[in-house]
C-alpha positions as CSV (number, residue, x, y, z in Angstrom):
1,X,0.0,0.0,0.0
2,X,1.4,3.9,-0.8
3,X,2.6,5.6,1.8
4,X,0.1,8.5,1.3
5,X,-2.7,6.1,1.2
6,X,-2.2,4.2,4.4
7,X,-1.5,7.2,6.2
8,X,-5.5,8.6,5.1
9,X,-6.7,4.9,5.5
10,X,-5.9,4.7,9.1
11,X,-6.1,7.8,9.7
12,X,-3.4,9.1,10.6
13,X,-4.0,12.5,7.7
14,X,-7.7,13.3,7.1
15,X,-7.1,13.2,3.5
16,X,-5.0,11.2,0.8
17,X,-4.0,14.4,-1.1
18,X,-2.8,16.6,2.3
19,X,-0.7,13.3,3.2
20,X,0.6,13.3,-0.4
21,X,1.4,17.2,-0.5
22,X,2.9,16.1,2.7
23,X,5.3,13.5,1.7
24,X,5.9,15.6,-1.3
25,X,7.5,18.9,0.9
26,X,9.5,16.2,2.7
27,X,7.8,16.1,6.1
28,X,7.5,12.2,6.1
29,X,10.1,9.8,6.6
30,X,10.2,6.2,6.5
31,X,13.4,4.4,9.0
32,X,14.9,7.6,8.7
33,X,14.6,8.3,5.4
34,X,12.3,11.0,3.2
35,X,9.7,9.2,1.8
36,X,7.9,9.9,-1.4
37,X,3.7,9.5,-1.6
38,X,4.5,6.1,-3.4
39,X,6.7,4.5,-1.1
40,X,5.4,0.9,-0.3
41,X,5.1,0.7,3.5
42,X,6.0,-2.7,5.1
43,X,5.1,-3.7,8.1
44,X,7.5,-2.8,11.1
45,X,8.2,1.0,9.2
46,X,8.5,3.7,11.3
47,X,7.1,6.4,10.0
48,X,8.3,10.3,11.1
49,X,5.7,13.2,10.4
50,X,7.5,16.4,11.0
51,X,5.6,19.7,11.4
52,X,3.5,21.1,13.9
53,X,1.7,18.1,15.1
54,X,5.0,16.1,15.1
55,X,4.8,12.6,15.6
56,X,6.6,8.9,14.7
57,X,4.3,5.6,14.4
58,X,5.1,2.1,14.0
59,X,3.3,0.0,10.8
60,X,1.7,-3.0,12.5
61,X,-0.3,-4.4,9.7
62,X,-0.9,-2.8,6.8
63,X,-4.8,-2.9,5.6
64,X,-6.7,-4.2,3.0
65,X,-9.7,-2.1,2.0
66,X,-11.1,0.4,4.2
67,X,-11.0,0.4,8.1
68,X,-13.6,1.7,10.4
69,X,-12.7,3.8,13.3
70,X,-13.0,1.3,15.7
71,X,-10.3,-0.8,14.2
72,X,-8.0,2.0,12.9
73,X,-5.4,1.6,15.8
74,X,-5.0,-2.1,14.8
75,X,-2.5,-1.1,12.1
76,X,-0.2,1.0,14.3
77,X,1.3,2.0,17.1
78,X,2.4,5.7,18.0
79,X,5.7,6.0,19.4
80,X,6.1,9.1,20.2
């Protein structure tokens, strides 16, 4: 799955095109890395959003279709 669409999925960004503007400006990195809006997240990525609402997560699963709010927090873990 692209980066910019599992962050939207689970809801991490509201919306698929402000987490690909996102990952575009090089806020986003993946394992230390900038990430571009295509990158293929893996499970066990740790992903880095930089800005004013700073924070890093860890990829648990990564989903298949959409995901309810209930079960959003079943594909990862925010570290800090």
């Amino acid at each position: 799955m692209r980066l910019d669409d599992f962050l939207s999925t689970v809801g991490v960004i509201k919306r698929r095109t402000l987490a690909k503007e996102i990952s575009q400006k090089g806020q986003v990195q993946v394992n230390g890395r900038k990430a571009k809006p295509a990158y293929q997240v893996k499970e066990k990525d740790v992903i880095l959003l930089k800005g004013n609402d700073s924070r890093a997560l860890e990829v648990i699963a990564i989903p298949t279709g959409s995901v309810s709010k209930e079960r959003r927090e079943d594909f990862f873990k925010i570290i800090s």
